[in-house]
C-alpha positions as CSV (number, residue, x, y, z in Angstrom):
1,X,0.0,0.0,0.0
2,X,1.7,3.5,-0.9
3,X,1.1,4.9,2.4
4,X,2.3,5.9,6.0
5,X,1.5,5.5,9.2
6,X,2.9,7.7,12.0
7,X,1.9,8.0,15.7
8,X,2.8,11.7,16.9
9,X,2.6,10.7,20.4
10,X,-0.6,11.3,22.2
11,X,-2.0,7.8,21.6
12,X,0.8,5.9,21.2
13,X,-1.4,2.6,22.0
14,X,-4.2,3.1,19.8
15,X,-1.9,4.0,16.6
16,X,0.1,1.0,17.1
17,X,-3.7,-1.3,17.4
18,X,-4.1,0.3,13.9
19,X,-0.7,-0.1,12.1
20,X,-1.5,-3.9,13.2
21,X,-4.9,-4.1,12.1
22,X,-3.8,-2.4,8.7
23,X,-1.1,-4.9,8.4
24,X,1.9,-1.7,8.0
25,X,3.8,-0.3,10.3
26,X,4.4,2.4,11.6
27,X,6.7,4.9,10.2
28,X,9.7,6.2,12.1
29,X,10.1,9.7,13.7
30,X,11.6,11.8,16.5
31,X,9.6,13.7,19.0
32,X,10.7,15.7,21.3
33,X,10.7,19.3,23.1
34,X,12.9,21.6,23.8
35,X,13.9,23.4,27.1
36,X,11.3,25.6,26.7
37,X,8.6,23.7,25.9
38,X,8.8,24.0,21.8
39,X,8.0,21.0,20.0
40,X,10.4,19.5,17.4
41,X,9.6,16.1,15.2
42,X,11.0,15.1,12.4
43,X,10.3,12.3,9.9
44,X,13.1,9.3,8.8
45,X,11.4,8.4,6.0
46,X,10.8,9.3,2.3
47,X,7.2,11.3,2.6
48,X,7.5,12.4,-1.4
49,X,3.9,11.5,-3.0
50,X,2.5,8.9,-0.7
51,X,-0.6,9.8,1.7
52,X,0.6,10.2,5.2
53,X,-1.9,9.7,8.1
54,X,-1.0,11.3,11.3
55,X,-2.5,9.9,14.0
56,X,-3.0,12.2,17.0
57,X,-5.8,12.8,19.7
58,X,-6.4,16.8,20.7
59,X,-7.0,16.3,24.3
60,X,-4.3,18.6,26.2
61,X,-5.0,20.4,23.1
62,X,-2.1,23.0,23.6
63,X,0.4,20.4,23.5
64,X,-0.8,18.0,21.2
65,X,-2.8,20.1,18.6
66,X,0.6,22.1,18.0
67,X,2.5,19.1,17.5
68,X,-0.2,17.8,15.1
69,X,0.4,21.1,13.1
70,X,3.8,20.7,12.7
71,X,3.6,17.4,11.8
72,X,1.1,18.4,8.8
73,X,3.4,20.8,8.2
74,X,6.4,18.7,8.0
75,X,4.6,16.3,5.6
76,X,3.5,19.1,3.3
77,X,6.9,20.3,2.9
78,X,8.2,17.1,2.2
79,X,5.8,16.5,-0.9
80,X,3.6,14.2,0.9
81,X,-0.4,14.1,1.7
82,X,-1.2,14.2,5.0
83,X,-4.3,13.2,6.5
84,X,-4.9,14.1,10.1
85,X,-6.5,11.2,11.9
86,X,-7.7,12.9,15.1
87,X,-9.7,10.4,17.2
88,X,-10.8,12.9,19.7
89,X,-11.2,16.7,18.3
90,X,-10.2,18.9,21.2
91,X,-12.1,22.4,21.0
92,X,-15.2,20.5,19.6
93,X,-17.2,22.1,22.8
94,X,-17.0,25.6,21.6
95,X,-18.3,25.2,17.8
96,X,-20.8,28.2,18.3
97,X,-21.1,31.6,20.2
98,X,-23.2,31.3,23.3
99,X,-22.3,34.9,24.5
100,X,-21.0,38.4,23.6
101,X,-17.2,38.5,22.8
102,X,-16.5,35.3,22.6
103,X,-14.4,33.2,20.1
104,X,-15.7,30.1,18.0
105,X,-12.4,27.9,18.8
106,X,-13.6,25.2,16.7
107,X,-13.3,27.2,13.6
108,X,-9.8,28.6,14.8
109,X,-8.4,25.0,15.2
110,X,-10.0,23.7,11.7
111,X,-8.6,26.8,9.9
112,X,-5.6,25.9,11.2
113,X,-5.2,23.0,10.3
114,X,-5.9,23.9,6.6
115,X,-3.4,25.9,6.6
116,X,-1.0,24.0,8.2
117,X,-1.6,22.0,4.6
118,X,-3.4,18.7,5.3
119,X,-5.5,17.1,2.4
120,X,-7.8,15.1,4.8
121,X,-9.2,14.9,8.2
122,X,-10.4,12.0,10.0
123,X,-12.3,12.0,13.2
124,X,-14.4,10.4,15.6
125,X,-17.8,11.6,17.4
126,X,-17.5,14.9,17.1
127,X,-19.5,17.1,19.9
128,X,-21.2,19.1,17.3
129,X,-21.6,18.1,13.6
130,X,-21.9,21.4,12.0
131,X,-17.5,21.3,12.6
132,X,-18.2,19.4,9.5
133,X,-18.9,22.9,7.7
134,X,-15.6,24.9,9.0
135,X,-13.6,22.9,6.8
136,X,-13.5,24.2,3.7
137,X,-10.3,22.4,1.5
138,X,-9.6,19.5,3.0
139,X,-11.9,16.1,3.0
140,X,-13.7,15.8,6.3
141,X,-14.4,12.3,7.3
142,X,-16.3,11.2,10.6
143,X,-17.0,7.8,11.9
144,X,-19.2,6.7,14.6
145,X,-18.3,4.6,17.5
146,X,-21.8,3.1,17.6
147,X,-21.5,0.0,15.4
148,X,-18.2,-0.7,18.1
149,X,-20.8,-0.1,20.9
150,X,-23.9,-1.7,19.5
151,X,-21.9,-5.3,18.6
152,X,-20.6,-5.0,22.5
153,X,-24.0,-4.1,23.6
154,X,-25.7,-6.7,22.2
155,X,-23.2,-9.6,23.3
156,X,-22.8,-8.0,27.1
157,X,-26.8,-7.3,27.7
158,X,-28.0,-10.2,25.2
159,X,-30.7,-11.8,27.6
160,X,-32.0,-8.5,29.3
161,X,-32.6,-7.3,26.1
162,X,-34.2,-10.5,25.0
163,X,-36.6,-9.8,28.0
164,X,-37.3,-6.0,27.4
165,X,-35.3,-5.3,30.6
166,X,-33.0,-2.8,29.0
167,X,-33.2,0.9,28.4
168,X,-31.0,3.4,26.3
169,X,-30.8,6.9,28.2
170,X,-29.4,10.4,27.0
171,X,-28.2,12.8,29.9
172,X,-29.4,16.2,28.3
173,X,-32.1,16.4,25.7
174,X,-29.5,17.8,23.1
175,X,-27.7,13.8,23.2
176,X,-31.2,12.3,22.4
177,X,-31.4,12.8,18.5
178,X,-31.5,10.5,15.9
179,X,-27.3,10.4,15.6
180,X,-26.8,9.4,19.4
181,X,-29.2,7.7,21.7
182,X,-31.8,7.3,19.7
183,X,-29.9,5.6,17.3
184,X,-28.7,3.3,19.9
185,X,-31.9,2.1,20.9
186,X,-33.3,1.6,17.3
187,X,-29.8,-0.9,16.6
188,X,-30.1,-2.6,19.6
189,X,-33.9,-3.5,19.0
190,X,-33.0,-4.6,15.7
191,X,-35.1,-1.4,13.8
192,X,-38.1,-1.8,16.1
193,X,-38.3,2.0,17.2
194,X,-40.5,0.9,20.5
195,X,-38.4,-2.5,21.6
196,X,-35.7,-0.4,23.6
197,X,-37.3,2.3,25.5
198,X,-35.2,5.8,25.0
199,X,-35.0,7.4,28.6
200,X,-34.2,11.4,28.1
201,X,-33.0,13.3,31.5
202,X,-34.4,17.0,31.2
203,X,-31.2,19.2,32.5
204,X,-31.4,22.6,33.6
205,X,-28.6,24.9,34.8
206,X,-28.6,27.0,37.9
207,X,-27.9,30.6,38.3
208,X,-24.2,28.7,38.7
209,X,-24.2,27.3,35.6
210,X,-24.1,24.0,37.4
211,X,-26.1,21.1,36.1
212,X,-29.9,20.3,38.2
213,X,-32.3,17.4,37.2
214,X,-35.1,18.1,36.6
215,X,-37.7,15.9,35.1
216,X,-36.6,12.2,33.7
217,X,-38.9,12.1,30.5
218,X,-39.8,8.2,30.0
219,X,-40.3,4.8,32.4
220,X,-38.0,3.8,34.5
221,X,-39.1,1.8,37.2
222,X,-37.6,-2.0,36.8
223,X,-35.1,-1.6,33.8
224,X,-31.3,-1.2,33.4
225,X,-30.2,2.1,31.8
226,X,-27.2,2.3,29.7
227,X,-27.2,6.0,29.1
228,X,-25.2,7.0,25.9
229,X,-22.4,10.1,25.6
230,X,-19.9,11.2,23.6
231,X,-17.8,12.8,26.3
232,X,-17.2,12.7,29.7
233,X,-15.6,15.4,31.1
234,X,-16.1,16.0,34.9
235,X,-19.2,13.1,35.1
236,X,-20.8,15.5,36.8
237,X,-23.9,15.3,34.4
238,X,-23.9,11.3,33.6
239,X,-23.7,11.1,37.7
240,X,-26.4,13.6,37.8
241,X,-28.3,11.8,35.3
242,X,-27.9,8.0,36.7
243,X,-28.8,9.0,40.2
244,X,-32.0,10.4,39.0
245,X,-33.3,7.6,37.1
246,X,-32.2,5.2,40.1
247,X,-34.4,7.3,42.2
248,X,-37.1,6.8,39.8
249,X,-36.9,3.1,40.1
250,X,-34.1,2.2,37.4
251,X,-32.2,-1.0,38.9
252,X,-29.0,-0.4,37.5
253,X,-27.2,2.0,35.5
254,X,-24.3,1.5,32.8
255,X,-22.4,4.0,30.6
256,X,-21.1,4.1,26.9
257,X,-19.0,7.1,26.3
258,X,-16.6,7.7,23.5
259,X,-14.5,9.7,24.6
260,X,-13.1,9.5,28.5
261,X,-11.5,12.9,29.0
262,X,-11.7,12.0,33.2
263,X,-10.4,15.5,34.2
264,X,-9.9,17.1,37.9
265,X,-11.7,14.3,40.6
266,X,-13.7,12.4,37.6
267,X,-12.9,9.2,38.3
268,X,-12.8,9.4,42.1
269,X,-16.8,10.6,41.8
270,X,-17.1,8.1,39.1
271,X,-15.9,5.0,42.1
272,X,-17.7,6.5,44.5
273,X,-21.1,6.8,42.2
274,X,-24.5,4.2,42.1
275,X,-23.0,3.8,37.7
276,X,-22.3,0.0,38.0
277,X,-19.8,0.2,34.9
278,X,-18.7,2.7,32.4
279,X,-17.5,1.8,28.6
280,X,-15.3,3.9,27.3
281,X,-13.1,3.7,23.6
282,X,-9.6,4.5,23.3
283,X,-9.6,7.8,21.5
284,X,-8.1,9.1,24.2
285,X,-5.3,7.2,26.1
286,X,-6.6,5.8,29.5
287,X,-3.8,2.6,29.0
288,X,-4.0,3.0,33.2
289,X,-7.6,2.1,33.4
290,X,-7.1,-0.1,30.1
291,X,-4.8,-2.7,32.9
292,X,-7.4,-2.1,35.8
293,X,-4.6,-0.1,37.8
294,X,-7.4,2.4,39.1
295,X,-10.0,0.7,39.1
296,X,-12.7,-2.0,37.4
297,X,-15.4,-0.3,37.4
298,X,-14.1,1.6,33.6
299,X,-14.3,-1.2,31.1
300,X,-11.9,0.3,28.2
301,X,-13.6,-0.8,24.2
302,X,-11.2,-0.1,21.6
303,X,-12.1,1.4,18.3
304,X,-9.5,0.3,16.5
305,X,-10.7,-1.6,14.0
306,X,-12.8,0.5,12.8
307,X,-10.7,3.5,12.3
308,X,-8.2,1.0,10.5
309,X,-11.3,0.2,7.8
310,X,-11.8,3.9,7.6
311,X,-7.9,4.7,6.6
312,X,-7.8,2.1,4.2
313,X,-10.9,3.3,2.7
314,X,-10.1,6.6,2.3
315,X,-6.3,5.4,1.0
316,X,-8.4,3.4,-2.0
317,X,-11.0,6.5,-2.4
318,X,-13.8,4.0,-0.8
319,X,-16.9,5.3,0.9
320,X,-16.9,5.9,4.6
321,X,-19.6,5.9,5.6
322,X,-20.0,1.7,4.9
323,X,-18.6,1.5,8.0
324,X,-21.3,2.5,10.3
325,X,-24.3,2.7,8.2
């Protein structure tokens, strides 16, 4: 295959997972920083005319969205095509102006990386689809993690759903549309839209901005909820969420999540919660809750595979979208 692979560092785990599945290895670079913090790469292998994926999550955005730009960059210059394959898109919360004076950060990054000169983007779950739009030159490409989770679903709740003991649940109304929960529930009940209940929490802010239950909109009482994000952040809302459906008579409560950012005391509130088990992918690198060192209760599902398919589809201009349809 005329292509490369390189990791640039912030998912060392997941790139190698896909070099593997893809049957090519990855290519050889140096990373590193200087005193001060600058970051420095450069590639030890002929880039001239081959399509170069560069495979880099944006969490800790500052470091590792600047050395994703210089490593598009660096490609550019050297007469290859890169492809940025960003498994989690950092920024992806601030796609839209919600007040006076303030910046649209998703936009920034994307122009960015434009400029920076890659021919492709690859991503996963993005927050907010319309990110989609702000990319204007290069070719946008976004899988789902939901066929990963629905196959997993299926095999780990096979007899309660068998016995209509299961329930798919959205923690904010805006998480309940047709591309997220909703979804879910129609895949697991095999295209029957009332099989698998869809539980929606109806979230309020206070004058705080911190998150208050209000209302959970659907029955509860007697079923397992497996409630269905693309990011956790602080848990503070999925907590929020699963406590209130428990005190509506749920009997237990899972998690799906994409993306496991686990900032500040996450996981700590997480242990300490009534959420009997979270899944989580690898876009982000959790490799300590991947080998249990923190705890069990964080069951890590790897996506892999399926962004492997998608690189080799878009290296033989194959559709995408295939994959999860």
């Amino acid at each position: 295959m005329d292509l490369k692979i390189f990791s640039l560092g912030s998912n060392q785990l997941l790139a190698q997972k896909i070099s593997d599945k893809i049957g090519y290895p990855l290519g050889r670079i140096k990373l590193h920083d200087f005193a001060d913090g600058e970051k420095y790469l450069q590639f030890e292998e002929n880039l001239r005319g081959r399509k170069i994926f560069l495979i880099q999550s944006t969490n800790q955005p500052d470091e590792n969205l600047m050395r994703l730009l210089i490593g598009i960059d660096a490609v550019h210059r050297a007469g290859g095509r890169p492809i940025a394959v960003i498994p989690y898109f950092g920024y992806g919360r601030q796609e839209r102006k919600s007040a006076p004076r303030e910046p649209i950060s998703a936009r920034l990054v994307a122009n960015l990386i434009e400029t920076a000169g890659a021919k492709g983007v690859l991503t996963v779950d993005l927050h907010a689809n319309p990110i989609e739009g702000f990319f204007q030159r290069a070719k946008f490409d976004q899988v789902y993690a939901r066929p990963v989770f629905i196959k997993f679903l299926k095999k780990t709740f096979e007899l309660e759903i068998a016995e209509g003991r299961l329930a798919i649940g959205s923690p904010d109304a805006s998480g309940a549309g047709p591309g997220r929960a909703r979804s879910y529930a129609r895949y697991l009940g095999e295209g029957d839209e009332g099989k698998i209940p869809l539980i929606i929490i109806d979230k309020r802010r206070d004058a705080e901005r911190l998150p208050e239950v209000l209302n959970v909109l659907g029955d509860v009482k007697g079923k397992i909820v497996v409630f269905v994000d693309d990011i956790i952040d602080t848990a503070g809302t999925i907590i929020n969420a699963a406590e209130a459906v428990l005190a509506n008579g749920a009997t237990e409560v899972y998690v799906v999540c994409t993306h496991g950012l686990f900032s500040k005391d996450s996981l700590d509130r997480i242990i300490q919660s009534s959420i009997k088990r979270v899944f989580v992918t690898d876009t982000i690198d959790n490799s300590r809750l991947a080998r249990g060192v923190i705890t069990d209760k964080i069951e890590i599902v790897s996506i892999h595979e399926l962004l492997a398919e998608a690189i080799r589809s878009i290296h033989t201009d194959e559709s995408v979208s295939g994959l999860f349809n």
